[in-house]
C-alpha positions as CSV (number, residue, x, y, z in Angstrom):
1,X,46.0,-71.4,-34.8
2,X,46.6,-74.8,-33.6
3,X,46.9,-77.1,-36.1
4,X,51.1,-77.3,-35.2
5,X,49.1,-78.3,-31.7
6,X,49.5,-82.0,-30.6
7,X,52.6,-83.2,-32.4
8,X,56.1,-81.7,-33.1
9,X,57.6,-82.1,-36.6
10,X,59.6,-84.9,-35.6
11,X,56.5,-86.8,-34.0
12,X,57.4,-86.4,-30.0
13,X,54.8,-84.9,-27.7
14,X,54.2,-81.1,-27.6
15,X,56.1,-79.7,-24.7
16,X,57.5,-75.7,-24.3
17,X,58.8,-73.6,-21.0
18,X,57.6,-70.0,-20.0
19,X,58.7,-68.1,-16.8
20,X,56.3,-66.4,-14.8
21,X,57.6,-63.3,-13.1
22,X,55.9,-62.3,-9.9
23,X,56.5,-58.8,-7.5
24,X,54.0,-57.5,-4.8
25,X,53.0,-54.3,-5.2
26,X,51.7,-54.4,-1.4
27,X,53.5,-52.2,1.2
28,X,55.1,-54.7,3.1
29,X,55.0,-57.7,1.6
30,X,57.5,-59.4,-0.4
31,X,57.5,-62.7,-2.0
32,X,60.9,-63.4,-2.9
33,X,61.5,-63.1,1.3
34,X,58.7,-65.1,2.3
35,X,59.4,-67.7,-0.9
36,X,63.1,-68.3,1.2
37,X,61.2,-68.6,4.8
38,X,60.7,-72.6,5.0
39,X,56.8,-71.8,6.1
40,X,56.2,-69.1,3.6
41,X,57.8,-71.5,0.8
42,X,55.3,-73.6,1.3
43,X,52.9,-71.8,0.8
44,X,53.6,-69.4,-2.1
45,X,54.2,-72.7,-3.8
46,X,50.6,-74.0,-2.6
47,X,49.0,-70.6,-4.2
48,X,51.0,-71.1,-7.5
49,X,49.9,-74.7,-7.9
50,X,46.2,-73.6,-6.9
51,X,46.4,-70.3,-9.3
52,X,47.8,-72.9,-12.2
53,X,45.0,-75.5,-11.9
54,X,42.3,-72.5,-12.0
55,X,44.3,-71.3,-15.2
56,X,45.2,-74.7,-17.3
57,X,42.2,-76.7,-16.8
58,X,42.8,-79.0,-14.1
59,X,46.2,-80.7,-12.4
60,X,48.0,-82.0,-15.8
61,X,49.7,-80.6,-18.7
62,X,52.3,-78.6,-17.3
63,X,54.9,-79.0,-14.6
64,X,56.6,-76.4,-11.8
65,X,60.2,-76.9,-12.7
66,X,61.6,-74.3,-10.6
67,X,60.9,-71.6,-8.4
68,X,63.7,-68.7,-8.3
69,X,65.2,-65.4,-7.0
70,X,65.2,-63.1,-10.3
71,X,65.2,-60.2,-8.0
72,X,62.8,-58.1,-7.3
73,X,61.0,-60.9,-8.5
74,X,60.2,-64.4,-7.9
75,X,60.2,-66.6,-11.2
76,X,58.0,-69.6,-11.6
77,X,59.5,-71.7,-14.4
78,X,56.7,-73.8,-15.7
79,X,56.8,-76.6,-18.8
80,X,53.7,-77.6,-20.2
81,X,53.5,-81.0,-21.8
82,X,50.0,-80.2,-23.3
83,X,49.3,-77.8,-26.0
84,X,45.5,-77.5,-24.7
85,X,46.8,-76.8,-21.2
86,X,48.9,-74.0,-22.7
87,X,46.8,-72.5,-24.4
88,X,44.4,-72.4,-21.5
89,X,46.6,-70.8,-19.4
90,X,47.5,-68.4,-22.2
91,X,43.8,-67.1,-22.8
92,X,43.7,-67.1,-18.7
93,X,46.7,-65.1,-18.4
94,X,45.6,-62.9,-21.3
95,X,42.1,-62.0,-19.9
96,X,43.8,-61.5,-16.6
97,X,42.3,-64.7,-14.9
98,X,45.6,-65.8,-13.8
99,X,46.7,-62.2,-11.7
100,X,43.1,-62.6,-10.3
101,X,43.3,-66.3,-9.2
102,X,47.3,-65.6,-7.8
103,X,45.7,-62.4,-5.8
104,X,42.4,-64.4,-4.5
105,X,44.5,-67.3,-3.0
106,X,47.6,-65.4,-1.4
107,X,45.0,-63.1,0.2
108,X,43.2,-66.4,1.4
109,X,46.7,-68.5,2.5
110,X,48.6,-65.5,3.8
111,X,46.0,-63.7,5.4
112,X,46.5,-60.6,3.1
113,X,43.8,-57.5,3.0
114,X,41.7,-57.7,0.0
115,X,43.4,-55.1,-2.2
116,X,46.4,-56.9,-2.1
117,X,48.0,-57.4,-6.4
118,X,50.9,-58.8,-7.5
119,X,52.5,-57.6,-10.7
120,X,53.6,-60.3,-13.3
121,X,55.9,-60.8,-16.3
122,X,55.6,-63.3,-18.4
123,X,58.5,-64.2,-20.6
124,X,59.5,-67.5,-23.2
125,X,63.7,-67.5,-22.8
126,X,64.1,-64.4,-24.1
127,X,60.6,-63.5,-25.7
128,X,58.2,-60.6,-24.0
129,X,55.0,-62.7,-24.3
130,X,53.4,-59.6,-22.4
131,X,54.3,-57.9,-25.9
132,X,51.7,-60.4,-28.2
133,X,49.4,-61.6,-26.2
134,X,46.7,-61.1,-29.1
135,X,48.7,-63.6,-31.1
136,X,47.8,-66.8,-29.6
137,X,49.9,-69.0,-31.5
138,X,52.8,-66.6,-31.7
139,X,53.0,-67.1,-28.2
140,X,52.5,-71.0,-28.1
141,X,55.4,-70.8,-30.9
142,X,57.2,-69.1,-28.7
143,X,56.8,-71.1,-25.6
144,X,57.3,-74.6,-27.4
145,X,60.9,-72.6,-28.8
146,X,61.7,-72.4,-25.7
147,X,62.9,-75.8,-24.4
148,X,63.1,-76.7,-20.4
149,X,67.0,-76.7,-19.4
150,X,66.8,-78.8,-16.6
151,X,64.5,-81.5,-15.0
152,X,62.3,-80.7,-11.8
153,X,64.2,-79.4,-9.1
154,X,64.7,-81.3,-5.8
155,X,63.3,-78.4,-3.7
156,X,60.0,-78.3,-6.0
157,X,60.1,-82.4,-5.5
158,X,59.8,-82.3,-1.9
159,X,57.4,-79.1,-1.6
160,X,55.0,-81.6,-4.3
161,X,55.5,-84.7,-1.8
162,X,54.5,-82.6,1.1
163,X,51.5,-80.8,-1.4
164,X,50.5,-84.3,-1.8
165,X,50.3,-85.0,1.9
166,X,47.5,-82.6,2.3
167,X,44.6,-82.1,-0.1
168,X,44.8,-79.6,-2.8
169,X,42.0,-77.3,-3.1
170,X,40.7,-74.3,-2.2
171,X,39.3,-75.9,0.8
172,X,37.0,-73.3,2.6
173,X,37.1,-73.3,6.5
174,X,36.5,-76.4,7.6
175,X,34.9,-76.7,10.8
176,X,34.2,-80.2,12.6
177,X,30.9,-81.3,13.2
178,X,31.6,-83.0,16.5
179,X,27.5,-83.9,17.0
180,X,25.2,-84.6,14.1
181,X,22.9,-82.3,16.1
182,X,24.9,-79.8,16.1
183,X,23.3,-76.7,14.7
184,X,24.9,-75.2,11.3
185,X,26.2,-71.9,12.1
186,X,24.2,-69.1,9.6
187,X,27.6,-68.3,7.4
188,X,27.9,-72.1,6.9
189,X,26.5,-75.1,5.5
190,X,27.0,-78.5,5.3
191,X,28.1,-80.9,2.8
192,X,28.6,-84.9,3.2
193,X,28.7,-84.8,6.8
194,X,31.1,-81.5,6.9
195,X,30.3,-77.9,7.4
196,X,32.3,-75.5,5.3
197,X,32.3,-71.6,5.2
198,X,29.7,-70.1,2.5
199,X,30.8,-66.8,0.6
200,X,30.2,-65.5,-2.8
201,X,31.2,-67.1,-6.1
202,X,34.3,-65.7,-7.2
203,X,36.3,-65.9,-10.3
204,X,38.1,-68.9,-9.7
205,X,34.9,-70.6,-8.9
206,X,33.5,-69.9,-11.9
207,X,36.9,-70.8,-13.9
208,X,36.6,-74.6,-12.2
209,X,33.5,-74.8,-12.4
210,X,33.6,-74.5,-16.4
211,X,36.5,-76.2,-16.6
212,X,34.8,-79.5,-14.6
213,X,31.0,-79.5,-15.5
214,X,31.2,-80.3,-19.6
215,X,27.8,-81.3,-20.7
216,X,26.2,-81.6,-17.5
217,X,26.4,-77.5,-17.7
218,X,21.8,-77.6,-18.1
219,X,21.1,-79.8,-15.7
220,X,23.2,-77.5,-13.5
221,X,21.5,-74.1,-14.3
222,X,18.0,-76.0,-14.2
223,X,19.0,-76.6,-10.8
224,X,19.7,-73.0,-10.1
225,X,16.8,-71.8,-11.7
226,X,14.4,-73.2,-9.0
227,X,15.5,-70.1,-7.3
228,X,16.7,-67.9,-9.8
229,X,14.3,-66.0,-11.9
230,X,17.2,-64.9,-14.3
231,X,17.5,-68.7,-15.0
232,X,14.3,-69.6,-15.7
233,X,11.6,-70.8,-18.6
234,X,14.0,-70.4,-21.7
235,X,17.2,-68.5,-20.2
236,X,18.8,-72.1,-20.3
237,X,18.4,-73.0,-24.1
238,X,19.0,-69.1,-25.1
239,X,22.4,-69.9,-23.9
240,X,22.6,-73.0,-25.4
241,X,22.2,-71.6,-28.8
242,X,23.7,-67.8,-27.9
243,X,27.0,-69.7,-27.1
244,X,26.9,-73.4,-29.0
245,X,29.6,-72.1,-31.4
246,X,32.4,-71.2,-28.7
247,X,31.5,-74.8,-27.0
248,X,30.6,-76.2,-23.5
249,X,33.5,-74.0,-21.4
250,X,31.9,-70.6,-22.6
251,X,28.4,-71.9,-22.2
252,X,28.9,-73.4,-18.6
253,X,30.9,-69.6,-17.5
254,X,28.5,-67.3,-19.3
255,X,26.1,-69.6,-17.4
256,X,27.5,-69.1,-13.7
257,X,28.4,-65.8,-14.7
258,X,24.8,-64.7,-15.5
259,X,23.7,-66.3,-12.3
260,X,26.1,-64.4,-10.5
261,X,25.2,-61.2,-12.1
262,X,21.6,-61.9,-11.2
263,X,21.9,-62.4,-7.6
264,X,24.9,-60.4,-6.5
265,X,25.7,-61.0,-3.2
266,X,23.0,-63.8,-2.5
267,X,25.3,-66.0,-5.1
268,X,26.6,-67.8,-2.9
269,X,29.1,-71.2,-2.9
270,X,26.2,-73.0,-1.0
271,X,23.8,-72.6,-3.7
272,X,26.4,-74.0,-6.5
273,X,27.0,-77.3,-4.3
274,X,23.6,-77.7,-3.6
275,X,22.8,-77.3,-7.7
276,X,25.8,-79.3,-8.2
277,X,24.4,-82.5,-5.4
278,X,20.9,-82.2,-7.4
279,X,23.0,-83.3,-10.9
280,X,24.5,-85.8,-9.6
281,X,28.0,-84.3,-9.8
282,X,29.3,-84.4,-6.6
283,X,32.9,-84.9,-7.6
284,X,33.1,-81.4,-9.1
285,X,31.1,-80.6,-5.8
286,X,34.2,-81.8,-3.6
287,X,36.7,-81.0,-5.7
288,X,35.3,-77.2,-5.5
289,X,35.7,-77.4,-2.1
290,X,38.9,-78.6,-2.3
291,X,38.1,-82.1,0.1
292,X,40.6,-85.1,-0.6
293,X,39.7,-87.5,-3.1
């Protein structure tokens, strides 16, 4: 369905617009207000840029043009300058990644109970793409009709200058180790000299986690099958071969999915930067854990 992908007809880069539609369906809580508080601005855009790199693949291909009042919602105008990126987030948004990723990190920035949801809308100038979300490339056609009107806006400027300032992850609770004696509290462990909070894998962990690992994917389940029987002897190459057709993304999730199936609460962060440290892939390790570069 791709093969308009890379180029337009003309020869230019690939580049489209969709709007994103967001309403809380929590008592209480509503985004478009705490979008036009200066501290809640801040970080309702922080949890959009987090819930886009779980959902594109990364921090490029697309760009937050705007963020308005379309009341009752708030609308997220987003151009992708990447076909790959777009269809990403398309198959993300499709299988419901992206209303999982936006719920996990406004419950984790705002401080919201766990059964917090957010509705969302999802629209390409005047195209439902809610309506064909089986049709892949009817909605990348769609998307790429739809040409931004405007460049980045000044507000979304300064709110990326200040995103910039701090470091963009899903940075766990960071506590500072003030001795090197200092004992690791039971609910923590430590990683390059810093103690972070440990919790179970969630979805978005297992999204960058797919998205970051590529080939390294084996050496990575090796590692967790030292301590999980579900990954052991030939569970590895089984997957290999079970999922070599749908390519290294789908092997690396059914991989951290199947470990996570297996050990249910026990599957924890710790274990995955600890696999991660053993394969020499500490960059994906930290940028997990959302430290600064």
């Amino acid at each position: 369905c791709l093969k308009m992908a890379d180029k337009t007809a003309d020869g230019g880069a690939w580049t489209g617009c969709a709007v994103m539609f967001l309403q809380s369906l929590f008592p209480g809580v509503d985004l478009l207000a705490l979008y036009k508080g200066e501290q809640g601005k801040f970080i309702i855009f922080k949890v959009l840029k987090l819930t886009l790199r779980d959902s594109a693949g990364g921090l490029g291909g697309y760009d937050i043009l705007k963020v308005h009042d379309a009341e009752p919602f708030l609308g997220v105008e987003v151009k992708f300058v990447d076909v790959a990126a777009c269809q990403q987030f398309l198959e993300s948004y499709s299988s419901g990644a992206v209303l999982q990723s936006l719920n996990q990190h406004a419950c984790r920035l705002l401080g919201l109970p766990q059964d917090f949801t957010v509705r969302t809308q999802l629209k390409a100038g005047p195209q439902n793409l809610d309506l064909c979300l089986d049709q892949l490339a009817v909605c990348l056609q769609h998307i790429h009709l739809s040409q931004p009107e405007r460049l980045r806006d000044e507000e979304i400027d300064h709110l990326e200058q200040q995103l910039q300032s701090q470091a963009l992850g899903p940075a766990p609770q960071t506590l500072t180790v003030t001795q090197e004696e200092s004992p690791v509290p039971s609910n923590c462990f430590k990683f390059q000299n810093r103690v972070f909070e440990d919790r179970v894998l969630t979805p978005a962990d297992v999204q960058s986690f797919s998205n970051g690992v590529g080939r390294q994917w084996k050496h990575v389940g090796r590692a967790l099958g030292k301590s999980c029987r579900a990954l052991k002897g030939p569970a590895i190459d089984n997957l290999a071969y079970e999922y070599e057709r749908e390519g290294l993304y789908e092997q690396a999730y059914q991989l951290l999915s199947r470990f996570i199936q297996a050990e249910g609460r026990a599957a924890k962060l710790s274990r995955l930067v600890r696999a991660l440290e053993d394969s020499k892939l500490t960059s994906l390790a930290e940028n997990m854990l959302g430290m600064q570069p």
